[in-house]
N, C-alpha and C positions, 0 to 999 in steps of 0.2 A: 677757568672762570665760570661761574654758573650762567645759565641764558636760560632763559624761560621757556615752556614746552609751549610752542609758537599752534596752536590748533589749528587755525586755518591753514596751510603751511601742511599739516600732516591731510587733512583733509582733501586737498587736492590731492598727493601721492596718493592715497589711497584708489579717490577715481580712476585716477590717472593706472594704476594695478590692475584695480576690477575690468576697465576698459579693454586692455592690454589682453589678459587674461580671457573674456568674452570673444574680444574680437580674435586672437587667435584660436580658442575652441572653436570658433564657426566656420572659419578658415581651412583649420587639419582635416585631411579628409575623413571623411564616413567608413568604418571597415566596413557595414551593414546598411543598406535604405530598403525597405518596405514602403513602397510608392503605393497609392492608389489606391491608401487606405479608406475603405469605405466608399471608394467609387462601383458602381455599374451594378448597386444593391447589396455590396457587400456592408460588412457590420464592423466594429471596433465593440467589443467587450474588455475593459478595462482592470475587471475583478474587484471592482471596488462599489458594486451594485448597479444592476441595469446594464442598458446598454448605454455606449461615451460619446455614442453620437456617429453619425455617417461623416467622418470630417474630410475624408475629399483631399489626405494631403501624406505625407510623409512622418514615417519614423525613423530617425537618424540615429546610430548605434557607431559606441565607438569604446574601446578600452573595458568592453564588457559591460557599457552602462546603455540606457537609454539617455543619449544627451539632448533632442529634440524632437516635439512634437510638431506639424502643422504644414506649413511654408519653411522648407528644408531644398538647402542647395545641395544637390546630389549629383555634382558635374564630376567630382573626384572618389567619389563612391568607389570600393572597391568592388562591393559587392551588391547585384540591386536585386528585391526580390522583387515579383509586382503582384499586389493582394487584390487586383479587381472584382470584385464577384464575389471575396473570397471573406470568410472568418477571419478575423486578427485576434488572438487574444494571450493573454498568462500561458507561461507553456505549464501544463498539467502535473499536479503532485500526486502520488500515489503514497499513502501513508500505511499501505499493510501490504510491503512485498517481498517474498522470496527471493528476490533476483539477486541477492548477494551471498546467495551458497554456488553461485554458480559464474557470478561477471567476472572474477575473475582469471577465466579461463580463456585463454588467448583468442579463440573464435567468437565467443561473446563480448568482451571488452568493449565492442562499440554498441551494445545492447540495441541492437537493429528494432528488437520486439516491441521496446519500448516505444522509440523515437516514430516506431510508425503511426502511434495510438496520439503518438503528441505528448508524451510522459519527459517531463526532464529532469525531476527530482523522485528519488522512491526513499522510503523508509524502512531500513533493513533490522534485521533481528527482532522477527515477530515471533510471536507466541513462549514467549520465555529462552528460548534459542539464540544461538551466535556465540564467538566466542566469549571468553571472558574478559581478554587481554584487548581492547578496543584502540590501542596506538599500536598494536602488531597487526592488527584487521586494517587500520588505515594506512599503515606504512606498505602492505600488499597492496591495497587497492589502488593506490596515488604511485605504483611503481612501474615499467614496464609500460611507461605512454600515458597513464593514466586509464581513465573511463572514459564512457558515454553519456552518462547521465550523472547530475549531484546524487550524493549518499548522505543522509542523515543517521545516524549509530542510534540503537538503544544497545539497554544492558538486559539482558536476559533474567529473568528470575529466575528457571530452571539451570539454566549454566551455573550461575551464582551459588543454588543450592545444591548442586551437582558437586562444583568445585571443595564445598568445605563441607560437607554430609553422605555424598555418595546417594543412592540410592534409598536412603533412610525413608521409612516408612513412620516419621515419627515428629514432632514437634522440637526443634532448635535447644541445644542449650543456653546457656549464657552467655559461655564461649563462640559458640558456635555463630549468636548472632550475631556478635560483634566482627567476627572475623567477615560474615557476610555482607553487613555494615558496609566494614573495611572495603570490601572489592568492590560494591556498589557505586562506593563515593571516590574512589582511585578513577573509574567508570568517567562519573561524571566532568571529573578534572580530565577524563582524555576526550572529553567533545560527549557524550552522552546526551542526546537530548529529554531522557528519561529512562522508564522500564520498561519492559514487556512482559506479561507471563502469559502464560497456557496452562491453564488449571486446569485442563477437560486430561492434560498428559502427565505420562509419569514425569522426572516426580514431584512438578507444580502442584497434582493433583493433591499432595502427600502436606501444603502448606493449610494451613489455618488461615483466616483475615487479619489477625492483627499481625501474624507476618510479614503478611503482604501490605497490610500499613504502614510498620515498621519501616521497610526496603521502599517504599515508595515515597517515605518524606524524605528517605534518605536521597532519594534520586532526583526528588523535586521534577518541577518540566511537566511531562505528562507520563501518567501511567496508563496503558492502553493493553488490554487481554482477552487473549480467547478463553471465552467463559468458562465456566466449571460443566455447564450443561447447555446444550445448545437446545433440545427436545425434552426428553422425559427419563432420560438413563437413569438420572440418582437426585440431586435437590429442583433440578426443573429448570427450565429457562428464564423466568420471572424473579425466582429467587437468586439465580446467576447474575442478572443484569442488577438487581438490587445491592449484591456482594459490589459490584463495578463500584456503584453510587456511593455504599459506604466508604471503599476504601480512598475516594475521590477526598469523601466529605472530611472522612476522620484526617487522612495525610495533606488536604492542604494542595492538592495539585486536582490535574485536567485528567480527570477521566475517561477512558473513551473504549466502548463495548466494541468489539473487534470485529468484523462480519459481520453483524446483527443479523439472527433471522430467526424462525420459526423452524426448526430441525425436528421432520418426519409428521407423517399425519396428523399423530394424536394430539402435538402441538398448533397444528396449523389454527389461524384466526389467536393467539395468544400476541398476535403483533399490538392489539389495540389498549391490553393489558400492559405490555411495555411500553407502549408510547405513553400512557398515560403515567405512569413511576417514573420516565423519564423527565416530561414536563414539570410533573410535582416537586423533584430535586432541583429542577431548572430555576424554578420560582421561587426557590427557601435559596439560593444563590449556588448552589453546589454547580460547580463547572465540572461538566459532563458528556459527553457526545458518543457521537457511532459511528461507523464506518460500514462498508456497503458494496460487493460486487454483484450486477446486474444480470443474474442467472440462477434457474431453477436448480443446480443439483449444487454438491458440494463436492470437496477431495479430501482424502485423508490417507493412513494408512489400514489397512484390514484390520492389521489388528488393533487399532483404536479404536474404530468402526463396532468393529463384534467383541472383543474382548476389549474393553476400555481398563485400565490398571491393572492390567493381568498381563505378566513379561512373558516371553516367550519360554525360557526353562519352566517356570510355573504352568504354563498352555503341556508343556510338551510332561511332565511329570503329573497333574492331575489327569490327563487322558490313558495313561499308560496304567493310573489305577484303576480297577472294575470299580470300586465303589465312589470314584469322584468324578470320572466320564462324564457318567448320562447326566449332571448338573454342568459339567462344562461346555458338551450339548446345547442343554437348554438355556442356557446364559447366550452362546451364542446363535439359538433360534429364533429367541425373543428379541436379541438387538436388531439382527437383520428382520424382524417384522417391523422395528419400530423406525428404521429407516423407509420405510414403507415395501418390503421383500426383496426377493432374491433377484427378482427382475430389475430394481431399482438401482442396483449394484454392477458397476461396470468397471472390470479389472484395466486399470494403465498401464500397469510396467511391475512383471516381477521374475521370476527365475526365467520361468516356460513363456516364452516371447510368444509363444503360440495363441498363446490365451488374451493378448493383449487384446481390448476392446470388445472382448465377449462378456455376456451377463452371467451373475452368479448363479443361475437358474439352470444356464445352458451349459456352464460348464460341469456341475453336478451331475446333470444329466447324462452328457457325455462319457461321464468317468461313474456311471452307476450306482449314485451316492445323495447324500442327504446333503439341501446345498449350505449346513453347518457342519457338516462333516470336509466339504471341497473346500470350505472357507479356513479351516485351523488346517486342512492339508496345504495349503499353499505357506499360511503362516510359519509353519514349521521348516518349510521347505525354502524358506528366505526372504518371506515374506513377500506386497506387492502395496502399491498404491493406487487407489481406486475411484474412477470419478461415482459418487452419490445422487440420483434424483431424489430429491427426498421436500424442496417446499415449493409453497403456493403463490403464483402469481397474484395472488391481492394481499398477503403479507410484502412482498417482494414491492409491491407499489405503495401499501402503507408505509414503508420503514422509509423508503426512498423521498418522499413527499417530505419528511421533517429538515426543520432548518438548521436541524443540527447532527444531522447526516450528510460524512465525507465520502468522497469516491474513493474505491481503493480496488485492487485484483485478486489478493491476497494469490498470487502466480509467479512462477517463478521468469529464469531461461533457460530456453532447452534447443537442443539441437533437433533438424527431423531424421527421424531414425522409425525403428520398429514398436515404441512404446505407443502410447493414446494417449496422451494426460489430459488435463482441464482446458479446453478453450479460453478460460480467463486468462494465460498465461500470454496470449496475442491480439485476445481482444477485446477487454473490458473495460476500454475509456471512450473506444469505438460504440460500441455496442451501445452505453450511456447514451450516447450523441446521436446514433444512426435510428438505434430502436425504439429507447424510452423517451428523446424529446423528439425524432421526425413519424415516427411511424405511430408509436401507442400516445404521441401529445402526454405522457404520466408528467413528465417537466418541462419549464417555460427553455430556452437558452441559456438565456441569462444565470436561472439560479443553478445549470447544469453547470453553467462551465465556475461559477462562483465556489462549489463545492469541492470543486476540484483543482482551484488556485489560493482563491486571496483565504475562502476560509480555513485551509489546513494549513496557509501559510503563519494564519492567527494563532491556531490551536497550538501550533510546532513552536510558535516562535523564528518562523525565517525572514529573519531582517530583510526588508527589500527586494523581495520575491514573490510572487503572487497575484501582482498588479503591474499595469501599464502607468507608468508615470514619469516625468522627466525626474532621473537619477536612478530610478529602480535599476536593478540587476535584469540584462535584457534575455530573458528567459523566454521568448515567443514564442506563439505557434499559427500559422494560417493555413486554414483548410476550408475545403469544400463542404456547408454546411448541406448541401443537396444529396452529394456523390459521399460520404463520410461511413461506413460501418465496419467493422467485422468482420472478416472472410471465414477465421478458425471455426471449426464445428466439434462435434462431439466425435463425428466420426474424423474427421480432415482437421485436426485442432494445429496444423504448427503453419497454417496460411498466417500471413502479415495481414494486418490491417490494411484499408486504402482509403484517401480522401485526405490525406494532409500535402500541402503544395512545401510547406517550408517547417525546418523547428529549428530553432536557433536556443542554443544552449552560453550560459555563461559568453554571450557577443558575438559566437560563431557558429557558422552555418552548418549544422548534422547531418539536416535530410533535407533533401530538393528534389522537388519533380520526382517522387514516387518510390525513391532508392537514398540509400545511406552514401554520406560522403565521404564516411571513412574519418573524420575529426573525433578526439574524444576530449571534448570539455569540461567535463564534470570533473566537480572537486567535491571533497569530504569537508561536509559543513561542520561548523562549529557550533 
């Protein structure tokens, strides 16, 4: 028999659900409370602009979420952190990191390096690089316990052109693009959240723009690359960051200039030149940004460095000719000037362990040699990767200063051993916080720790990450906004960070009180 859909009647059950439902969330205990949020001078940064206020109370965490702010019963608490005194904020994205050539290796899997910096999400497969196959990449990563920190995937453009061209020196066919197309977008149905390329490397370098236009609406999301030119090698860094703009403007997606800087003397003060192309695009609507580690030198490999598009069989067959030597020479005297010399050049890790952390000046010397001669001898001999002094502390504060500059390391993880590498690999979200907002004042807190959550969380697209809010993904971090820096140096680079009390990943607790917990939380976002 029909009966009529009685409203009031469903109206109450409903209450009578949502009550039910409330009143047991508040009930279930807490895995996670963060007590004393904002007492005894500490801060709540929220990432969602400014500071959220001194609120004097609790954050209750449970099932991986943030389920309450303020006056929170934390009697069943499993776990209590206490943030008196301390920073609460977004746990930290780094959106240009190396750490996935290497997390997963059984010793780094809890990626200590990160979690000390306060880092919970990084973004792998930078500069055109990684593999191509991005559900065989996640299926290692998510295997064996898992991780340490969230992984966001791009697809590499050089992988991509690697896979269906090889090493071609040459512009795509028909065929060709289409099959590259093809892997792009395979890419992006396994979780891609865009491209990457590295045009400054083989053989990105070897692509044209509309290429890279091409492959980038095909990837939609964001495209993000290390430039064609970071200095003055070959079209200049201005026309590099311009190439960014276009390919942003013509494909339709978020572009974003990779490390942003001014690379080698003859560039330095060209920051003002770029900010200004940058804002200009800004303003005609092109979505556009940059990203940014807080240090004077760079890393690369030598032979990028001095022989930029010149492979190794090539290096080792033009020196062997008398007539194409002394130009291979001077190709590689002139780059090591323009990084600013021999001195500015400091070997990390290559065959002869010996040389590790020595300058290219002294090891020439050493070996009674032109230090472009010590430079292609190392090359040949298996190469080495090299930390760069090469820019200026007031480009270094101009880039940083804009509102549309991410934090990022672009660092990998490494174990300590006999190598030198880049101190940004341990310490460049520290450093942010320790040197350029407590020591140089260059940034407020606020828009430091913003650049480094809620806005790459925008850029990325990471659903409910980024921000402190009831429901968000509880991705925290509380640290000592006094005691917070860097310990890695150029000389001593694989010291950990110090200054974070707590970092709570994906609802559970990573680092406490100065040391890793040994949890790995992280998942492979989609």
């Amino acid at each position: 028999m029909f009966r009529p859909f009685d409203f009031a009647q469903a109206r109450v059950a409903v209450i009578v659900a949502v009550a039910f439902v409330t009143l047991s969330a508040q009930t279930a205990p807490l895995d996670v409370a963060i007590i004393n949020v904002g007492a005894g001078g500490g801060q709540l940064f929220n990432g969602l602009g400014g500071v959220a206020g001194r609120m004097d109370g609790t954050i209750g965490i449970r099932n991986g979420h943030i389920v309450s702010m303020g006056a929170v019963d934390i009697r069943n608490a499993r776990e209590v952190i206490d943030a008196a005194g301390m920073v609460v904020a977004p746990g930290f994205i780094d959106v240009h990191s190396h750490g996935l050539e290497t997390i997963a290796r059984p010793q780094l899997r809890t990626a200590d390096a990160e979690l000390a910096q306060g880092v919970t999400t990084i973004v792998g497969n930078p500069d055109g690089g990684g593999p191509v196959d991005l559900a065989k990449q996640r299926a290692t990563l998510e295997a064996d316990g898992g991780i340490g920190v969230n992984v966001a995937l791009l697809i590499g453009h050089g992988s991509v052109r690697s896979a269906v061209m090889g090493g071609a020196n040459r512009a795509p066919t028909a065929d060709e693009l289409t099959k590259m197309l093809g892997l792009v977008k395979q890419a992006v149905a396994d979780g891609a959240f865009g491209m990457s390329s590295g045009i400054f490397y083989t053989p990105g370098r070897y692509a044209k723009t509309d290429e890279l236009v091409a492959l980038a609406r095909a990837a939609g999301g964001v495209y993000t690359s290390h430039i064609r030119d970071e200095g003055n090698y070959d079209v200049g860094v201005v026309a590099s960051v311009d190439e960014v703009i276009r390919v942003a403007e013509e494909a339709k997606v978020a572009g974003i200039v990779s490390h942003m800087k001014a690379l080698g003397p003859d560039s330095w003060g060209l920051s003002k030149t770029m900010i200004e192309h940058v804002d200009a695009a800004r303003k005609r609507g092109v979505l556009v940004w940059a990203d940014q580690y807080p240090y004077e030198a760079s890393s690369t490999s030598l032979l990028a460095a001095v022989l930029p598009g010149v492979s190794v069989a090539d290096a080792r067959a033009r020196l062997a000719d008398a007539a194409k030597k002394p130009t291979l020479l001077a190709e590689a005297k002139e780059n090591i000037r323009r990084r600013g010399g021999p001195h500015s050049i400091a070997i990390a890790s290559t065959k002869d362990m010996s040389l590790a952390g020595k300058r290219l000046d002294d090891v020439a010397k050493a070996k009674g040699t032109s230090p472009e001669q010590a430079a292609i001898d190392i090359i040949l001999d298996g190469g080495a990767s090299i930390v760069s002094f090469n820019m200026s502390e007031d480009d270094i504060r101009a880039i940083m200063r804009q509102d549309w500059t991410m934090a990022s390391s672009d660092g990998a993880l490494s174990l300590p051993g006999e190598s030198v590498p880049h101190p940004r690999n341990n310490g460049a979200f520290a450093r942010r916080l320790g040197v350029y907002v407590r020591e140089r004042k260059v940034l407020t807190m606020w828009w430091a720790i913003n650049n480094m959550t809620s806005l790459p969380a925008r850029v990325f697209g990471f659903t409910d990450r980024g921000m402190i809010r009831d429901g968000a993904i509880a991705d925290v971090v509380v640290f000592d906004a006094a005691t917070i820096i860097d310990r890695a140096t150029y000389d001593q680079p694989h010291q950990l960070a110090t200054g974070m009390r707590a970092v709570i990943v994906n609802g559970r607790v990573a680092w406490k009180d100065g040391k890793p917990t040994g949890v790995r939380a992280g998942v492979v976002l989609r």
